[in-house]
N, C-alpha and C positions, 0 to 999 in steps of 0.2 A: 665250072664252079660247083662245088656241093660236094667234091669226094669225100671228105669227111663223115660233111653233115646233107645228106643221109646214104652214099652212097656205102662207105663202108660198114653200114648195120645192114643193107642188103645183100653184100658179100660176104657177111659172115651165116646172115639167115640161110642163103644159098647151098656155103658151104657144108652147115650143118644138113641140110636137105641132102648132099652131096653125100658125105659121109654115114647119114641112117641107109641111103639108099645101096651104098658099097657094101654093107654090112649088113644088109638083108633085114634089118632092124624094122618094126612092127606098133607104134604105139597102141597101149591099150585101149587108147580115146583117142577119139576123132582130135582132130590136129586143123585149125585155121592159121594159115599167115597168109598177113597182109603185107602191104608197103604202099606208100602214097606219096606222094610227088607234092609240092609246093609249101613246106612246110613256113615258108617268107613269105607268104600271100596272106593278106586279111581273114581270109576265110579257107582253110583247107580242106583238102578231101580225106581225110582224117577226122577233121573236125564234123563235116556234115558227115560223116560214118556215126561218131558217138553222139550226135544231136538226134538219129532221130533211131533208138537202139531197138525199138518193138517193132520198124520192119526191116533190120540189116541182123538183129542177133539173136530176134525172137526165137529162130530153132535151136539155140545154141545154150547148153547147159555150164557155164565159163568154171571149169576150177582155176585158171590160174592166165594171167596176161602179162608177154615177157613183153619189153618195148626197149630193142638195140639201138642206140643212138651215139655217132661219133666213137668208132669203135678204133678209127685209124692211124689216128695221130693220138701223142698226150702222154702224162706221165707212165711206168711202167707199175699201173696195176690196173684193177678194174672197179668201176668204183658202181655202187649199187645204191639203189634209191631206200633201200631199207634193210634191216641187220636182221628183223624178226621174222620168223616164220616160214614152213618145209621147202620153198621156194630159194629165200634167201640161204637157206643151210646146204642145199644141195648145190649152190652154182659156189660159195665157199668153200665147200667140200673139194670141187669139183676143180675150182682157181690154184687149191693149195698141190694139188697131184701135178699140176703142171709147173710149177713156181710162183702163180701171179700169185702178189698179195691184192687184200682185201679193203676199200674204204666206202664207206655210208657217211651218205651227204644227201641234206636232200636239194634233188636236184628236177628243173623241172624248167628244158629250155623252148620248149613251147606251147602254147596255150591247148592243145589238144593231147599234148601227155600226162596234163594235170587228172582225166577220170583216172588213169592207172595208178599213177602214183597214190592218189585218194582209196584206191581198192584195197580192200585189206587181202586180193589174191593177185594182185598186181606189182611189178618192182621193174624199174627202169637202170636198165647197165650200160654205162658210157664208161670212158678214161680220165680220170681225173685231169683237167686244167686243157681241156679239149678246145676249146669256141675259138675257131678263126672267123674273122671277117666272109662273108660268101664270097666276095669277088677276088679272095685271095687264096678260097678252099681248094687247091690244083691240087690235081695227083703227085706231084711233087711233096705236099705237105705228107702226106700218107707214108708211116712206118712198117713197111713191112712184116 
């Protein structure tokens, strides 16, 4: 259970690692990714990441928090937690080169995605009309 939700935001994280790395690719800024497991539990390790931020992000100067959630299944587009700002313009930009279309919704399916979505450098990308049941989210539901 979990392909979806969150297994296919860390095979996309992956892939994109996958692909700067093919390409000899370089960001200008240090680069954190994460991924956390138990996102159905009371309390996740997500959660206690952003509860206590002055000793997990104290080094960390954030311009921007992407958060891939249910990338696998869902209708055919991508859908973004906010339309405004260089973040949201670039992964639009970015959608239309390939085909996907574009929707903003806000969206916010667990209690530890809420600091991003709240960030005015933060935007959370899922597929619109995504959420299975966990104990039905089998690699079977996952589109290719």
């Amino acid at each position: 259970p979990g392909a979806n939700d969150n297994a296919a935001g860390t095979a996309v994280m992956l892939e994109i690692l996958r692909l700067w790395n093919e390409r000899s690719f370089t960001p200008r800024r240090t680069m954190l990714f994460a991924v956390w497991a138990g996102a159905n539990l009371d309390y996740s390790g997500a959660e206690a990441f952003y509860d206590n931020p002055s000793a997990n992000l104290a080094f960390l100067q954030p311009i921007a928090y992407v958060q891939l959630a249910n990338l696998g299944a869902g209708d055919e587009a991508l859908l973004l937690s906010r339309e405004n700002g260089r973040l949201a313009e670039l992964l639009t930009d970015s959608a239309g080169q390939v085909g996907l279309s574009i929707e903003v919704e806000d969206i916010v399916y667990h209690s530890y995605q809420q600091p991003i979505a709240d960030s005015p450098i933060g935007i959370l990308v899922s597929r619109p009309h995504s959420a299975t049941a966990i104990d039905q989210d089998t690699l079977e539901c996952i589109d290719p």
